[in-house]
C-alpha positions as CSV (number, residue, x, y, z in Angstrom):
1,X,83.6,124.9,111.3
2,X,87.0,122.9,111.6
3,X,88.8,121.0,108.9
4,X,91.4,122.0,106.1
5,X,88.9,123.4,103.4
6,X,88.2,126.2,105.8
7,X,88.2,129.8,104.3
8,X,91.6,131.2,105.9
9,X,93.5,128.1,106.2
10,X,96.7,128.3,104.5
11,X,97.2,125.6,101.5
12,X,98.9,122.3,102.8
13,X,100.1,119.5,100.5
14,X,98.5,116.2,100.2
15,X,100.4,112.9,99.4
16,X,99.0,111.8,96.1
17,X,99.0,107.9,95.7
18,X,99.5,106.3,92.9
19,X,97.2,103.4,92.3
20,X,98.0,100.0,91.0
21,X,101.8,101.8,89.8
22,X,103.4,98.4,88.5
23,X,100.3,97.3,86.6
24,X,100.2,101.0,84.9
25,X,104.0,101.0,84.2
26,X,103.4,97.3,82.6
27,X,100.9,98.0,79.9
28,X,102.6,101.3,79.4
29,X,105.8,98.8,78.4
30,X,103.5,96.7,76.5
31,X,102.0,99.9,74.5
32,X,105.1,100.5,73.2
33,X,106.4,96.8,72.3
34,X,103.2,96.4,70.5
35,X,103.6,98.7,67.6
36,X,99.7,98.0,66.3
37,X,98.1,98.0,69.5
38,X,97.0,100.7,71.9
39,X,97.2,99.6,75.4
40,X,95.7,100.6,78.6
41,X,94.9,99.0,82.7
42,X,91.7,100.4,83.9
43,X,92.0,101.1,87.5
44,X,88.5,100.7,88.3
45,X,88.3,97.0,86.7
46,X,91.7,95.8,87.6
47,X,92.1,94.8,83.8
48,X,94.6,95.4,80.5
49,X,92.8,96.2,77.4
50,X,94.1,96.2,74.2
51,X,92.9,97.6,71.1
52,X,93.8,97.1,67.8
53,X,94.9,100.0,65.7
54,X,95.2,98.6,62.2
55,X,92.1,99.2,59.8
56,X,89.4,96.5,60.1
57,X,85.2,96.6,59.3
58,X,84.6,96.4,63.1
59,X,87.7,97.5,66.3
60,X,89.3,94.7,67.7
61,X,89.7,94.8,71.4
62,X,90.9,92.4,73.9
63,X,90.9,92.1,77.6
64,X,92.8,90.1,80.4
65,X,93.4,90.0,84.0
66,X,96.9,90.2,83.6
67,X,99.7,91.1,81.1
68,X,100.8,88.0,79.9
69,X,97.5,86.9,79.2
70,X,96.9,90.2,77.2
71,X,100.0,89.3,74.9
72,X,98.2,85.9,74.4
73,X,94.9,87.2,73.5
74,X,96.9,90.2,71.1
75,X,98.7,87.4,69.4
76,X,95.4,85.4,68.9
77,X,93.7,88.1,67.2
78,X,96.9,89.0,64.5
79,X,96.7,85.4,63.7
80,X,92.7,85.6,63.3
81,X,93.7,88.9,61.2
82,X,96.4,87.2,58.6
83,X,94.2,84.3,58.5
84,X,91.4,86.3,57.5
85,X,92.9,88.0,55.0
86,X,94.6,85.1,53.3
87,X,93.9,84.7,49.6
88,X,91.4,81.5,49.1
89,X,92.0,79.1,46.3
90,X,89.7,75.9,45.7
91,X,91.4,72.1,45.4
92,X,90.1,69.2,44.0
93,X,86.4,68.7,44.8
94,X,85.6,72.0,45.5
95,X,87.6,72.5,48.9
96,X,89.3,76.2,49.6
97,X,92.6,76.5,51.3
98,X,95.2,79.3,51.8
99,X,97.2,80.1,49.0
100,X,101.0,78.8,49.9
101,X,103.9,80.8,50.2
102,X,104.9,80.9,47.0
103,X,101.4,81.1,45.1
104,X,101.4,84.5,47.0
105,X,104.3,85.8,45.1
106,X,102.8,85.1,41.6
107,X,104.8,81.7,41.3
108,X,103.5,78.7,41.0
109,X,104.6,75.6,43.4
């Protein structure tokens, strides 16, 4: 028997390669710019994934083939969130809208 992982053979180092380094190193820059989102690359699908770490019924989580359209998809969903969670008020003829800016802050406009 020949090889390295023979019994007797004295221990010898192995270069360890670090796979897909500047895609890790981005969404570990984009984890910590993105204070309500937890953010990953999966080696094995060449993706980011982002997901959401702010309390909602069901988890949020986006995915993109590269960064930039992560921070797209991220933004998408807070708007989604904020939109979703907007008071509703009904107009004339039945109709619901947002509630403006100042309606919010208990004054009328």
């Amino acid at each position: 028997m020949t090889g390295r992982h023979r019994d007797g053979q004295p221990y010898s180092l192995v270069y360890r390669r670090l796979w897909d380094g500047p895609a890790r190193a981005e969404a570990e820059r984009l984890n910590q710019v993105w204070a309500n989102w937890a953010v990953l690359y999966s080696l094995s699908k060449r993706s980011f994934y982002a997901m959401a770490t702010w309390d909602s019924p069901q988890p949020v989580i986006v995915e993109d083939a590269t960064s930039e359209g992560l921070e797209e998809r991220m933004q998408e969903a807070e708007t989604l969130r904020f939109v979703a969670s907007s008071p509703v008020r009904r107009g004339r003829r039945g109709r619901s809208f947002p509630k403006g800016p100042r309606e919010r802050d208990g004054r009328a406009a």
